[in-house]
N, CA, C and O atoms as a CHARMM CRD file, in Angstrom:
* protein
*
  356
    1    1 UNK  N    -24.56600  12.52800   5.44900 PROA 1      0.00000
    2    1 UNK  CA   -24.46900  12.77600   6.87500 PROA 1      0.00000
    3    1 UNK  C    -23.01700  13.01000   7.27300 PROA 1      0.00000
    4    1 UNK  O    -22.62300  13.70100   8.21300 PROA 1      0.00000
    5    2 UNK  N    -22.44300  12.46700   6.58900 PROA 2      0.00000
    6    2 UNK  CA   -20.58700  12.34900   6.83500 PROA 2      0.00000
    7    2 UNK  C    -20.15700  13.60800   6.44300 PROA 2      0.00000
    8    2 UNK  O    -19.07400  13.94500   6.92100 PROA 2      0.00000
    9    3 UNK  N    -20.72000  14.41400   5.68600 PROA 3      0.00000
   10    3 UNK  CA   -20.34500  15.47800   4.96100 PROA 3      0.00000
   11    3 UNK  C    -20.71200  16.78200   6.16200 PROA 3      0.00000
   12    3 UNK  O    -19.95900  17.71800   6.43000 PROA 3      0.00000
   13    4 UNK  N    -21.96300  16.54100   6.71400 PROA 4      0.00000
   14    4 UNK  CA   -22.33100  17.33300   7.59600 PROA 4      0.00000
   15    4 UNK  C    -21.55600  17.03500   8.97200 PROA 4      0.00000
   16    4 UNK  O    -21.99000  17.78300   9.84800 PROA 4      0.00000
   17    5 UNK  N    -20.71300  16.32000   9.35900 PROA 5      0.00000
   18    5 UNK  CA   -20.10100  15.79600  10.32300 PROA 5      0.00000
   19    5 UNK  C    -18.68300  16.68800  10.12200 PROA 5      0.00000
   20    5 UNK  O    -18.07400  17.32600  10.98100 PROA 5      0.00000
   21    6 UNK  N    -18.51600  16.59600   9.36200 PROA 6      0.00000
   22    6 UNK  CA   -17.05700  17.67700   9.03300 PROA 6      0.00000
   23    6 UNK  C    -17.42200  18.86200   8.51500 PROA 6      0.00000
   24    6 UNK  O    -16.52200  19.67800   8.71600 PROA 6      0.00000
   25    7 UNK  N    -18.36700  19.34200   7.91700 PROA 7      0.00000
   26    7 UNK  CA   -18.34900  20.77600   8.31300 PROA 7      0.00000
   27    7 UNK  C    -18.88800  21.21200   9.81900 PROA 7      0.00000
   28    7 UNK  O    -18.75400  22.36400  10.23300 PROA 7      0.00000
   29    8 UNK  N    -19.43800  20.28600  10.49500 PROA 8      0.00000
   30    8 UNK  CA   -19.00000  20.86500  12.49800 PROA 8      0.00000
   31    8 UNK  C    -18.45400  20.76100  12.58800 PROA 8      0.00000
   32    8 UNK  O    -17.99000  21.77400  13.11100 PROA 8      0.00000
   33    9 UNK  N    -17.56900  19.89200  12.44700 PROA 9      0.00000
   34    9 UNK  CA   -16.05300  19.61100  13.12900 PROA 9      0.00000
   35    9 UNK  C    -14.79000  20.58700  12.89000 PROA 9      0.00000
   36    9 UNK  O    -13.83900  20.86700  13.62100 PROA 9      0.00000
   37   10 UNK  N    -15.20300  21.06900  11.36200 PROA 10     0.00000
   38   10 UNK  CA   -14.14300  22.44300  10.54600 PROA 10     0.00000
   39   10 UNK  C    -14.65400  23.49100  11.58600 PROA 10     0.00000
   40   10 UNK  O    -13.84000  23.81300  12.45100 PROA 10     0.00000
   41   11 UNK  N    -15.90400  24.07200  11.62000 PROA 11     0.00000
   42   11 UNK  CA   -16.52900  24.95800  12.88600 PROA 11     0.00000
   43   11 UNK  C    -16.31700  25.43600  13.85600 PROA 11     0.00000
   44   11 UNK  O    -16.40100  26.59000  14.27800 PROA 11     0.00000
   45   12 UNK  N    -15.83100  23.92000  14.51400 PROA 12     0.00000
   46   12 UNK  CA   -15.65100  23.88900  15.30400 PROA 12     0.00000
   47   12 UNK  C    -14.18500  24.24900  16.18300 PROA 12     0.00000
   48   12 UNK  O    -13.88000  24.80700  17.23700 PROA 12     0.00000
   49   13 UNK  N    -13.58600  23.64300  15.18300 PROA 13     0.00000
   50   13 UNK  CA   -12.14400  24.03100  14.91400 PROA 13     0.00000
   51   13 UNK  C    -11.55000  25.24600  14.79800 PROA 13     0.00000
   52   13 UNK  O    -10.62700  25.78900  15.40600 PROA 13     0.00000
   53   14 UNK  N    -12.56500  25.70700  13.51100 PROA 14     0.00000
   54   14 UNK  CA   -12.16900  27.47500  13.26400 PROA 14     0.00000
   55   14 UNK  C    -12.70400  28.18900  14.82600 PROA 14     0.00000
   56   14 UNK  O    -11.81500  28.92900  15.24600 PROA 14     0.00000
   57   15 UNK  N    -13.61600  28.15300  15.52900 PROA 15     0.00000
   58   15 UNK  CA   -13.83200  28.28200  17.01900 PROA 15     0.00000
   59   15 UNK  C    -13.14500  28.47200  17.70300 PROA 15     0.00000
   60   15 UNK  O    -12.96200  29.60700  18.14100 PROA 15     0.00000
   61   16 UNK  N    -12.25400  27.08800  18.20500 PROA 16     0.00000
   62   16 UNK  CA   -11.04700  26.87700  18.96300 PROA 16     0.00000
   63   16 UNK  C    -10.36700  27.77700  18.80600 PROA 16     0.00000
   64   16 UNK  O    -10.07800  28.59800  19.67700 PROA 16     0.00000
   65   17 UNK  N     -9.90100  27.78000  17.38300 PROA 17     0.00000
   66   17 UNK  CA    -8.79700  28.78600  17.22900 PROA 17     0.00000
   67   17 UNK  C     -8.56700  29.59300  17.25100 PROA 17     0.00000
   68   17 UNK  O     -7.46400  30.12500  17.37400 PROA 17     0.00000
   69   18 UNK  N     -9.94400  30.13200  17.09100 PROA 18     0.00000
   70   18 UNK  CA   -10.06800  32.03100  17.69500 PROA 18     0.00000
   71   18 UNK  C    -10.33500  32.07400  18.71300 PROA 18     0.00000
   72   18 UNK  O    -10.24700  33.27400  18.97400 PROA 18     0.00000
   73   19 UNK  N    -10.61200  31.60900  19.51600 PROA 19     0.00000
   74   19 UNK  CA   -10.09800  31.81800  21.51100 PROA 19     0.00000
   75   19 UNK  C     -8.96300  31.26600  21.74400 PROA 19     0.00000
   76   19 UNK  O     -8.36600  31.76300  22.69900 PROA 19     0.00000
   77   20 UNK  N     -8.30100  30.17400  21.06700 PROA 20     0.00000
   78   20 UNK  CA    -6.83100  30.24700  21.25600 PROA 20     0.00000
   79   20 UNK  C     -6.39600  31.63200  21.38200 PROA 20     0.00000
   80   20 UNK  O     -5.93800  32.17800  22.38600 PROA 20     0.00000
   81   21 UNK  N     -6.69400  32.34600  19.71200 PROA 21     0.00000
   82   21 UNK  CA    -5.43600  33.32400  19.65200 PROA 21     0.00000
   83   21 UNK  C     -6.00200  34.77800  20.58900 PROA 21     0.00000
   84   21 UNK  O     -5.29200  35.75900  20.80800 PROA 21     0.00000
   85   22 UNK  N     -7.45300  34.61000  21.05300 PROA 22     0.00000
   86   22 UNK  CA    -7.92700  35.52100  21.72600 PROA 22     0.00000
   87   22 UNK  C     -7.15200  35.44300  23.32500 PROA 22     0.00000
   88   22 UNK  O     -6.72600  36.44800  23.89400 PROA 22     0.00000
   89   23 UNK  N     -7.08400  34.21500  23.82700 PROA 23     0.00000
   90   23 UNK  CA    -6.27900  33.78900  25.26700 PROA 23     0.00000
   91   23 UNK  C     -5.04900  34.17400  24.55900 PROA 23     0.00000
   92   23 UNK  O     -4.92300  35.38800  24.39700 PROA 23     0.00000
   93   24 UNK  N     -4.31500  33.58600  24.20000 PROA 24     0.00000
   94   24 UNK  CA    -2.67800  34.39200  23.71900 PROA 24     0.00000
   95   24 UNK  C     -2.57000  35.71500  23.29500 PROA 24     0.00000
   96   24 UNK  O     -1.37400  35.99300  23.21500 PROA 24     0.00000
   97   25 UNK  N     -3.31400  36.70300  22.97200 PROA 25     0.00000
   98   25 UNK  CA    -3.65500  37.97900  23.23000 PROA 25     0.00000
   99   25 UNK  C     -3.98800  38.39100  24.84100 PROA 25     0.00000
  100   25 UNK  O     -3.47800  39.19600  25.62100 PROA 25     0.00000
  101   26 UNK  N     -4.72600  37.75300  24.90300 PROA 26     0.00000
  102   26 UNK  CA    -5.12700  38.90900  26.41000 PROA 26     0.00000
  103   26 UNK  C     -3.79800  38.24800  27.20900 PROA 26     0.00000
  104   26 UNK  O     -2.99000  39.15900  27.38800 PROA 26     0.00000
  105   27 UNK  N     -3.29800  36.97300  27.75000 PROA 27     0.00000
  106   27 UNK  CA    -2.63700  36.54400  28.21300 PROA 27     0.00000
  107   27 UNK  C     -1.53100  37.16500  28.30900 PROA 27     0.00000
  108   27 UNK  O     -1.12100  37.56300  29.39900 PROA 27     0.00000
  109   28 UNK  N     -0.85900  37.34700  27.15300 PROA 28     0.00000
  110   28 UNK  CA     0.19500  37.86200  26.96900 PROA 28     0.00000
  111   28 UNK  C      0.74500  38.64100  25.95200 PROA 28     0.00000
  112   28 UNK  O      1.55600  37.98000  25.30300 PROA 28     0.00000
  113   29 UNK  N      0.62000  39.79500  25.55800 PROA 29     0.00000
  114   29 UNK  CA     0.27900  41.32100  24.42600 PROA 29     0.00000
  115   29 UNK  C      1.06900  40.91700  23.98300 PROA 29     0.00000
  116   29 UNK  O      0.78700  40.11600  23.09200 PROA 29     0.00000
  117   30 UNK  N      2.64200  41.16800  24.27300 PROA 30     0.00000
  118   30 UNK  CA     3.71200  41.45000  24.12100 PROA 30     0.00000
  119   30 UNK  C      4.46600  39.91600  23.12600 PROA 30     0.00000
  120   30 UNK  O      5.46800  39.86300  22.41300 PROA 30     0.00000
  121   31 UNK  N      3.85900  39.27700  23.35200 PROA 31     0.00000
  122   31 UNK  CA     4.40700  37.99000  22.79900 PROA 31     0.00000
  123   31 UNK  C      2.89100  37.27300  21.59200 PROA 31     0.00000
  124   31 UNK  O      1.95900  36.50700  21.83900 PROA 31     0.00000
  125   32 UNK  N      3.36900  38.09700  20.15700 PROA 32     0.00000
  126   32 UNK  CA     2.48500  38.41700  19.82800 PROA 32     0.00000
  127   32 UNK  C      2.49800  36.31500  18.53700 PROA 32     0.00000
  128   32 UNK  O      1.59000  36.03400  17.75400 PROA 32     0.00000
  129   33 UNK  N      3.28700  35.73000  18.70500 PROA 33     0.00000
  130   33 UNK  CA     3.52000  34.96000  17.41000 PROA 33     0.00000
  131   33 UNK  C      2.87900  33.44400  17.90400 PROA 33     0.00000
  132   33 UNK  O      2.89700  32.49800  17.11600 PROA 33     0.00000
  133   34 UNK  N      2.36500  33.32100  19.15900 PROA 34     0.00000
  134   34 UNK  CA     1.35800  32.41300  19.20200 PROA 34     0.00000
  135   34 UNK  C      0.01200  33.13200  18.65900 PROA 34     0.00000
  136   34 UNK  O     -0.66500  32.53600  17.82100 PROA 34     0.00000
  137   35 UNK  N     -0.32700  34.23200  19.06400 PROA 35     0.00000
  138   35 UNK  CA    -1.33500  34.63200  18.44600 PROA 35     0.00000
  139   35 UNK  C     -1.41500  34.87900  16.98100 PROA 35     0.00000
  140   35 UNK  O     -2.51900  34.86400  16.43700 PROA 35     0.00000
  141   36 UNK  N     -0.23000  35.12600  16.23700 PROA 36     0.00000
  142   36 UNK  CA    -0.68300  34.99100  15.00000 PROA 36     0.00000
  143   36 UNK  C     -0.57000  33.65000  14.22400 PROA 36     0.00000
  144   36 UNK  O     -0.68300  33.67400  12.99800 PROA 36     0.00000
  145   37 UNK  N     -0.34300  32.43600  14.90500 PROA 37     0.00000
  146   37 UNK  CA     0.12300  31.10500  14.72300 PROA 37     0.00000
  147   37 UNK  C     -1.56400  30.63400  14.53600 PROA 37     0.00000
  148   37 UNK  O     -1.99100  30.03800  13.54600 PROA 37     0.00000
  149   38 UNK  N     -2.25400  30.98200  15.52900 PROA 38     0.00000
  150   38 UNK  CA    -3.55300  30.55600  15.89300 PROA 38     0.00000
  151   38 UNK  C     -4.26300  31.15500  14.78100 PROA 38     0.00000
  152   38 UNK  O     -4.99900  30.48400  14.05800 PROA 38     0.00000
  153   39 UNK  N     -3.99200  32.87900  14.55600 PROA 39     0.00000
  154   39 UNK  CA    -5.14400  33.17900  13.73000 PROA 39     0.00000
  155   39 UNK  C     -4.22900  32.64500  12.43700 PROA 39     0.00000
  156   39 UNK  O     -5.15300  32.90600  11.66700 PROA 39     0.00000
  157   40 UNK  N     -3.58500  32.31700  11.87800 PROA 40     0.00000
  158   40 UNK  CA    -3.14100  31.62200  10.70600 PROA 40     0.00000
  159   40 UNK  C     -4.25600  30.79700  10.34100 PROA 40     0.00000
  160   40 UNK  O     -5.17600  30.90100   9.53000 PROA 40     0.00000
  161   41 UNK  N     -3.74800  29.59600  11.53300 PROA 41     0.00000
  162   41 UNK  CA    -4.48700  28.38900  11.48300 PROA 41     0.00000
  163   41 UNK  C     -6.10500  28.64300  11.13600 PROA 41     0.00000
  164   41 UNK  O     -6.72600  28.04100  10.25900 PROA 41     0.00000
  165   42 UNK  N     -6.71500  29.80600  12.14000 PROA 42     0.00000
  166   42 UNK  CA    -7.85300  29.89600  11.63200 PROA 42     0.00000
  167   42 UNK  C     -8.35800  30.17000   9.88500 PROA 42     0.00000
  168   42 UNK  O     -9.36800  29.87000   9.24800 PROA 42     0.00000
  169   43 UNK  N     -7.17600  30.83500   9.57900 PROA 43     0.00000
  170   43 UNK  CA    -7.40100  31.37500   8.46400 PROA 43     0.00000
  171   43 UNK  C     -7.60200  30.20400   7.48400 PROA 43     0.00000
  172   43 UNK  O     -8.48500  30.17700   6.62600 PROA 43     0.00000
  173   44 UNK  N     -6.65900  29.20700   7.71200 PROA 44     0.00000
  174   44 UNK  CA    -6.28400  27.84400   6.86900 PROA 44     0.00000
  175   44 UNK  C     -7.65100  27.56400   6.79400 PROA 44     0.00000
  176   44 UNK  O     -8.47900  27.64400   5.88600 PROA 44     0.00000
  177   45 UNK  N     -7.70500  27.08500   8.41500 PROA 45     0.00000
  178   45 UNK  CA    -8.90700  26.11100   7.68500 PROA 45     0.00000
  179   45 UNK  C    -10.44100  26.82400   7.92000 PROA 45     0.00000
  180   45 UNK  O    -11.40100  26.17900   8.34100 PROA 45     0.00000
  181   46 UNK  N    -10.48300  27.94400   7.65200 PROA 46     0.00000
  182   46 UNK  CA   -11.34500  28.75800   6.96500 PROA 46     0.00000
  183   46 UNK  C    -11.66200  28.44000   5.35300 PROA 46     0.00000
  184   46 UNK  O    -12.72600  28.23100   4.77200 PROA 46     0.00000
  185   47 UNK  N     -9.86700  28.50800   4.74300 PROA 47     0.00000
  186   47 UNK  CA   -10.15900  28.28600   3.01900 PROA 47     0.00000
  187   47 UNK  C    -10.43100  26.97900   3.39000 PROA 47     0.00000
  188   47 UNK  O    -11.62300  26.71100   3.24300 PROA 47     0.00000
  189   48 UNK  N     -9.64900  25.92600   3.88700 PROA 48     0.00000
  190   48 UNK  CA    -9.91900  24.66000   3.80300 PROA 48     0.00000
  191   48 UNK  C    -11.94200  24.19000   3.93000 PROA 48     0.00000
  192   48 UNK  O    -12.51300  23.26900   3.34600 PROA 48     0.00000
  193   49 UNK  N    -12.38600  24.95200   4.63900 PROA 49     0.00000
  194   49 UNK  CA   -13.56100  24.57600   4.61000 PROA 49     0.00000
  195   49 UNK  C    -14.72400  25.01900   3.70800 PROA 49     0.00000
  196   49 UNK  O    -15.80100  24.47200   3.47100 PROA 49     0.00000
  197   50 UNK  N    -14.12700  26.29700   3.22700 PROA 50     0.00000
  198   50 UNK  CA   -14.84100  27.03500   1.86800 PROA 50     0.00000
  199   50 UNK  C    -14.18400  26.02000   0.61800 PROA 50     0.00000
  200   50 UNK  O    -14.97000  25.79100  -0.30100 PROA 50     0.00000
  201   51 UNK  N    -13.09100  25.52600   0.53600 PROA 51     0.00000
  202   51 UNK  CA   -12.81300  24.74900  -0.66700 PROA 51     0.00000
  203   51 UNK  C    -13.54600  23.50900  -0.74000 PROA 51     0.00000
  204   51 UNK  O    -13.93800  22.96600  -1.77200 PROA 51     0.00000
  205   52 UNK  N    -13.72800  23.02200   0.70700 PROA 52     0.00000
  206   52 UNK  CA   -14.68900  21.45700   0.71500 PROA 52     0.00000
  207   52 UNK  C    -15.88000  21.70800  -0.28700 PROA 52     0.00000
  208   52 UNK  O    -16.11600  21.42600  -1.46200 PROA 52     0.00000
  209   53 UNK  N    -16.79700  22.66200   1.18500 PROA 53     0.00000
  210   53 UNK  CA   -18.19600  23.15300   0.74500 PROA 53     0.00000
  211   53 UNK  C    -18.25100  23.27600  -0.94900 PROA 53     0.00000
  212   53 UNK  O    -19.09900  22.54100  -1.45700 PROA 53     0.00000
  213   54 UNK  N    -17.50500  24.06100  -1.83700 PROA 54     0.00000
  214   54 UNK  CA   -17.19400  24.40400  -2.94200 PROA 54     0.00000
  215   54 UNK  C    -17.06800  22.97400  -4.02400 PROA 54     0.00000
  216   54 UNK  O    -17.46000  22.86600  -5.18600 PROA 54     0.00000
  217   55 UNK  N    -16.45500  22.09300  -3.25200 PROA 55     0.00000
  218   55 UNK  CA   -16.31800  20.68800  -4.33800 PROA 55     0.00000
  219   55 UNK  C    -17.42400  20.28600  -3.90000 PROA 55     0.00000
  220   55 UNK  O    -18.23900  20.07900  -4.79800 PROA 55     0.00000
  221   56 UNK  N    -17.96300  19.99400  -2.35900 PROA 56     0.00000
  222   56 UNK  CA   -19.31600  18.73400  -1.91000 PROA 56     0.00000
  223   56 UNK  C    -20.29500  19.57400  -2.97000 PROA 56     0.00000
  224   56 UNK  O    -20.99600  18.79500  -3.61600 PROA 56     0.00000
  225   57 UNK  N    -20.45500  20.62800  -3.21900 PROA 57     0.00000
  226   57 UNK  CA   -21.73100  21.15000  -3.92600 PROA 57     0.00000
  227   57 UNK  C    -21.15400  20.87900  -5.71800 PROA 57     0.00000
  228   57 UNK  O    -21.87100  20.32800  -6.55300 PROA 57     0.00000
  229   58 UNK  N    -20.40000  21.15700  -5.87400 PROA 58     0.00000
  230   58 UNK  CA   -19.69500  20.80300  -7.18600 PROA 58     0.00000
  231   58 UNK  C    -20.26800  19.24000  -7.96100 PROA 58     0.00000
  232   58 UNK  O    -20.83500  18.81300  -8.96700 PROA 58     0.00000
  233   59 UNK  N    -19.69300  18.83700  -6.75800 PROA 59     0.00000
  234   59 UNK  CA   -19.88500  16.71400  -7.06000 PROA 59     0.00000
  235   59 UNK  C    -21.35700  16.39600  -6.53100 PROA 59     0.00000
  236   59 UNK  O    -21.83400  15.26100  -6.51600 PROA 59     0.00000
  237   60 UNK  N    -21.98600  17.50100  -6.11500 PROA 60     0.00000
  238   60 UNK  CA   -23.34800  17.03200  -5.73600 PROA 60     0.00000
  239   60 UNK  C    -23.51200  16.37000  -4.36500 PROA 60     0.00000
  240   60 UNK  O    -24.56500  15.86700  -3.97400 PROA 60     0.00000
  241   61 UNK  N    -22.31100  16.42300  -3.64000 PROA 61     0.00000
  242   61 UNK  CA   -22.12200  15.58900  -2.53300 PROA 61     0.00000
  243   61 UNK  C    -23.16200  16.72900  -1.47200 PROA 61     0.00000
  244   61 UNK  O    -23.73100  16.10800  -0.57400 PROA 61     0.00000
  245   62 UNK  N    -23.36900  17.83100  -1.48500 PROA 62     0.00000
  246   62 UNK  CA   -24.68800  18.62400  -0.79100 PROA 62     0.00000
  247   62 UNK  C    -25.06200  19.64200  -1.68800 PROA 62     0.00000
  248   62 UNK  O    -24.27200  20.39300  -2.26000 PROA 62     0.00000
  249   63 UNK  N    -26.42500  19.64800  -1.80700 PROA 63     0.00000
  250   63 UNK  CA   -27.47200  20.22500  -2.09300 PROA 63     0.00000
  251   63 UNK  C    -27.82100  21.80400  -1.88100 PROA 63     0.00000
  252   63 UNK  O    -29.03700  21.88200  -1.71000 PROA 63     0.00000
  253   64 UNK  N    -27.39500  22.70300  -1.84300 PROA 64     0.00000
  254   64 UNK  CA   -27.78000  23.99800  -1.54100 PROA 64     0.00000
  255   64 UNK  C    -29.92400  24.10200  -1.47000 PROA 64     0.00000
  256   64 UNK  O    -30.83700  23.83500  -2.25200 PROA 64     0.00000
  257   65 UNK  N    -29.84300  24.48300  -0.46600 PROA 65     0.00000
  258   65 UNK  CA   -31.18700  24.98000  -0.53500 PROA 65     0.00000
  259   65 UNK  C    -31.37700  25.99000   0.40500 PROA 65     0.00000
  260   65 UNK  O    -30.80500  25.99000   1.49500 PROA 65     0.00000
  261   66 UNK  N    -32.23200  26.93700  -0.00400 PROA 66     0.00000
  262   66 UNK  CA   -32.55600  28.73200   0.83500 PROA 66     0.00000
  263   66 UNK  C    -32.78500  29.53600  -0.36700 PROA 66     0.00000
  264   66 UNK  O    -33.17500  29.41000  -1.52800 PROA 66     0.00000
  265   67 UNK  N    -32.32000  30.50900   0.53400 PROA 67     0.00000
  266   67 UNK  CA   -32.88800  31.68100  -0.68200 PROA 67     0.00000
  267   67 UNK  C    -32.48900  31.78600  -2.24600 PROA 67     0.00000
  268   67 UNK  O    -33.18200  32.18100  -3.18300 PROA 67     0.00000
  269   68 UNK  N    -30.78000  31.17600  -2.23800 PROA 68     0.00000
  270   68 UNK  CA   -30.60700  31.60400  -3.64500 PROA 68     0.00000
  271   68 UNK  C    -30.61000  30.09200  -4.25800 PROA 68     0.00000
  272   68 UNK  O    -30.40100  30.11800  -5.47100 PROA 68     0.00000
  273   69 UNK  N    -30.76000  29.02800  -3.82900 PROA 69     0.00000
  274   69 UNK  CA   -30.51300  28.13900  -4.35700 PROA 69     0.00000
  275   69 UNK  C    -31.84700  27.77000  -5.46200 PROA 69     0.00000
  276   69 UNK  O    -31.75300  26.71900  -6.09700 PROA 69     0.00000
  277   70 UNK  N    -32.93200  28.55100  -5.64500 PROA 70     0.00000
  278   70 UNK  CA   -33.59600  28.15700  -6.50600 PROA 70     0.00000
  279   70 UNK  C    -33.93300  29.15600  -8.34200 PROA 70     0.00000
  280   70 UNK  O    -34.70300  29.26400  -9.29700 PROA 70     0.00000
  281   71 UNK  N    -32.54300  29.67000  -7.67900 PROA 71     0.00000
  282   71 UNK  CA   -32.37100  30.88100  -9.15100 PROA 71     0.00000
  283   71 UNK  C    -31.94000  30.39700  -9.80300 PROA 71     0.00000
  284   71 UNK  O    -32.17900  30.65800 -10.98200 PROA 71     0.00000
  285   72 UNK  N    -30.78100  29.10700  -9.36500 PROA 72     0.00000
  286   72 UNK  CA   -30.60300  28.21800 -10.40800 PROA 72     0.00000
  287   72 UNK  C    -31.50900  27.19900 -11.53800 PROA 72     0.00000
  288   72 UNK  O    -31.49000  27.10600 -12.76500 PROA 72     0.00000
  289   73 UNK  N    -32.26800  26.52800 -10.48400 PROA 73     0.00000
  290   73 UNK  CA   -33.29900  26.20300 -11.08000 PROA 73     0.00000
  291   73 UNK  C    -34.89500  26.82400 -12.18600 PROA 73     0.00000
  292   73 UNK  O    -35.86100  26.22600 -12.66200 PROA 73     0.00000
  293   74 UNK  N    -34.56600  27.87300 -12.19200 PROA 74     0.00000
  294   74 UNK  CA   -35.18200  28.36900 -12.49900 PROA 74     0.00000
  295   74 UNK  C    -35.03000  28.70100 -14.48400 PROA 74     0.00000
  296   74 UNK  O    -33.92900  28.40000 -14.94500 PROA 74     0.00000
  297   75 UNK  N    -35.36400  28.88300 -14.80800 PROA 75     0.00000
  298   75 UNK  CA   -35.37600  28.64600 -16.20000 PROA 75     0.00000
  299   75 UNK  C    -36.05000  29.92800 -16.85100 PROA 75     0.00000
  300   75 UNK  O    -37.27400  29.91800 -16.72400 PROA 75     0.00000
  301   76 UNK  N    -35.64700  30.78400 -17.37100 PROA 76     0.00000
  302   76 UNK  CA   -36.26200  32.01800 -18.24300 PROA 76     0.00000
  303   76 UNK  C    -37.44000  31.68200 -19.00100 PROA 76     0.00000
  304   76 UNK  O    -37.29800  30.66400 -19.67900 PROA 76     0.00000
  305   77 UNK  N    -38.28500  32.10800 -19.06100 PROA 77     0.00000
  306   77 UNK  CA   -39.25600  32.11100 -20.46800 PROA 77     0.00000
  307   77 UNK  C    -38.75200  32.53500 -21.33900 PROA 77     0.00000
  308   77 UNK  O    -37.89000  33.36800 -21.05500 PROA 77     0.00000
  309   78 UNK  N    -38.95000  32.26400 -22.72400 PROA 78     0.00000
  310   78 UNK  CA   -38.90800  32.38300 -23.97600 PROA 78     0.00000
  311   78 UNK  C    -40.14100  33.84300 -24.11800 PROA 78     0.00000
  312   78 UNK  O    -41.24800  33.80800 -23.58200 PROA 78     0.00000
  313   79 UNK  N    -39.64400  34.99500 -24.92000 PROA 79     0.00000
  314   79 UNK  CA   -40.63000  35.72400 -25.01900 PROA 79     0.00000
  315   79 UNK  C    -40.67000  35.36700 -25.92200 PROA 79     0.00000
  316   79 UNK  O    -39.88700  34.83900 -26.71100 PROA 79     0.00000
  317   80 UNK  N    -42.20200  35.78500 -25.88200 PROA 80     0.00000
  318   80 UNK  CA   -43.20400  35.34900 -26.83200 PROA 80     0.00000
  319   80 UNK  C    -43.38600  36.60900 -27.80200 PROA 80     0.00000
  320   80 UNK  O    -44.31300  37.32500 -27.42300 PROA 80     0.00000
  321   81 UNK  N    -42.82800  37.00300 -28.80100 PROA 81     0.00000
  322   81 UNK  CA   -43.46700  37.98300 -29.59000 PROA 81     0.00000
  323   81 UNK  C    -44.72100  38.16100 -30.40100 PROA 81     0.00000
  324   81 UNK  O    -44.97800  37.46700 -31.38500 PROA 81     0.00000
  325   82 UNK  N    -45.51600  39.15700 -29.92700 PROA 82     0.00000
  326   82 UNK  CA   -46.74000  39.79600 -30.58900 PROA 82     0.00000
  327   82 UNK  C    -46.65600  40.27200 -31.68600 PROA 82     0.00000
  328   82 UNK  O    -45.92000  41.23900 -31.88200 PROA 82     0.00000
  329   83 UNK  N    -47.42300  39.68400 -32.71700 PROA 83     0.00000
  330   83 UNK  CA   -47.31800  40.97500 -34.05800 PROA 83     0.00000
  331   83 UNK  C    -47.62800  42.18900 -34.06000 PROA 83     0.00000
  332   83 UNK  O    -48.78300  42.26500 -33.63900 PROA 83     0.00000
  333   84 UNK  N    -47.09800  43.50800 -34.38300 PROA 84     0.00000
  334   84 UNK  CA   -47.48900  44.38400 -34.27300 PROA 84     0.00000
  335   84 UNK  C    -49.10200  44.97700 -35.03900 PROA 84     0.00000
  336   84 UNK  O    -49.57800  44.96200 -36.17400 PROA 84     0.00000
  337   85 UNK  N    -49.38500  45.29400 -34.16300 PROA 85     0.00000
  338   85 UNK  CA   -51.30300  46.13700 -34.74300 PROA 85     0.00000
  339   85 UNK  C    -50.56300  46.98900 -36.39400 PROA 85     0.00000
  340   85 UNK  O    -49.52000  47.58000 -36.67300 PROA 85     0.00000
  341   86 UNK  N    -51.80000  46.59800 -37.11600 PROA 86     0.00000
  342   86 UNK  CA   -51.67100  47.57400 -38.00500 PROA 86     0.00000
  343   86 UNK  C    -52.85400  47.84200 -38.52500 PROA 86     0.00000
  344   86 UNK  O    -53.72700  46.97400 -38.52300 PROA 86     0.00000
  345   87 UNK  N    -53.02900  48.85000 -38.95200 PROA 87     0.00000
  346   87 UNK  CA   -54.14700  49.80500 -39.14300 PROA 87     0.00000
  347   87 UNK  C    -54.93300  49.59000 -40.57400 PROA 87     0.00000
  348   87 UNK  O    -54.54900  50.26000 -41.53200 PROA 87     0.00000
  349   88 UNK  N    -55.61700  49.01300 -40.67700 PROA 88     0.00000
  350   88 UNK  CA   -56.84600  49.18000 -41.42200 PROA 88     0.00000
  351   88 UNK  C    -57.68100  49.86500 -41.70600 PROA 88     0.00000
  352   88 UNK  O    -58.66500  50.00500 -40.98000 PROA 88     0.00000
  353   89 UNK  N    -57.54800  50.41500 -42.70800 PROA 89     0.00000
  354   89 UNK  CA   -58.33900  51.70200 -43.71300 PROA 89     0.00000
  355   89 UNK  C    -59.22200  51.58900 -44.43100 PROA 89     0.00000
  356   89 UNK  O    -59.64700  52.56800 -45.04600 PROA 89     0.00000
C-alpha cells in the first residue's frame, strides 16, 4: 500500500510541475529559466519514478498485472515431434 502511496504522490508531483512551468510560460515568455527549472524537475522525477517502479517490480515489491504481464508467465511447449509416414510396399 506504501508503495502505491508514492507512486501518487511522484504523479502528482510530476503534475505540479508541469503547470508550474506552463504558468511561468504563459506568465512571462521572455523570462524563460523558471520554466525550464520546472520542466527539469519534471523530467527528474519522471526518471526518478520510472527507476522506483523498475526496482518495486524487480524486488517483487509490485506485481505487474494487464495485458503483458502474463507473457511472462507463460511457458512454451515443448514440440512434440511426429515420426515421419513411411510407405509400405
Amino acid at each position: 500500500m506504501t508503495v502505491k502511496i508514492v507512486i501518487a504522490i511522484a504523479f502528482l508531483l510530476i503534475i505540479v510541475s508541469l503547470g508550474t512551468a506552463l504558468f511561468h510560460l504563459v506568465k512571462n515568455p521572455q523570462q524563460s529559466d523558471k520554466t525550464v527549472k520546472a520542466l527539469s524537475m519534471r523530467i527528474g522525477l519522471s526518471l526518478l519514478l520510472f527507476l522506483f517502479l523498475f526496482i518495486a517490480i524487480a524486488t517483487g515489491l509490485i506485481e505487474p498485472h494487464g495485458i503483458g504481464a502474463n507473457m511472462q508467465r507463460q511457458k512454451p511447449q515443448p514440440l512434440q515431434l511426429q515420426p515421419a509416414p513411411t510407405e509400405n510396399n
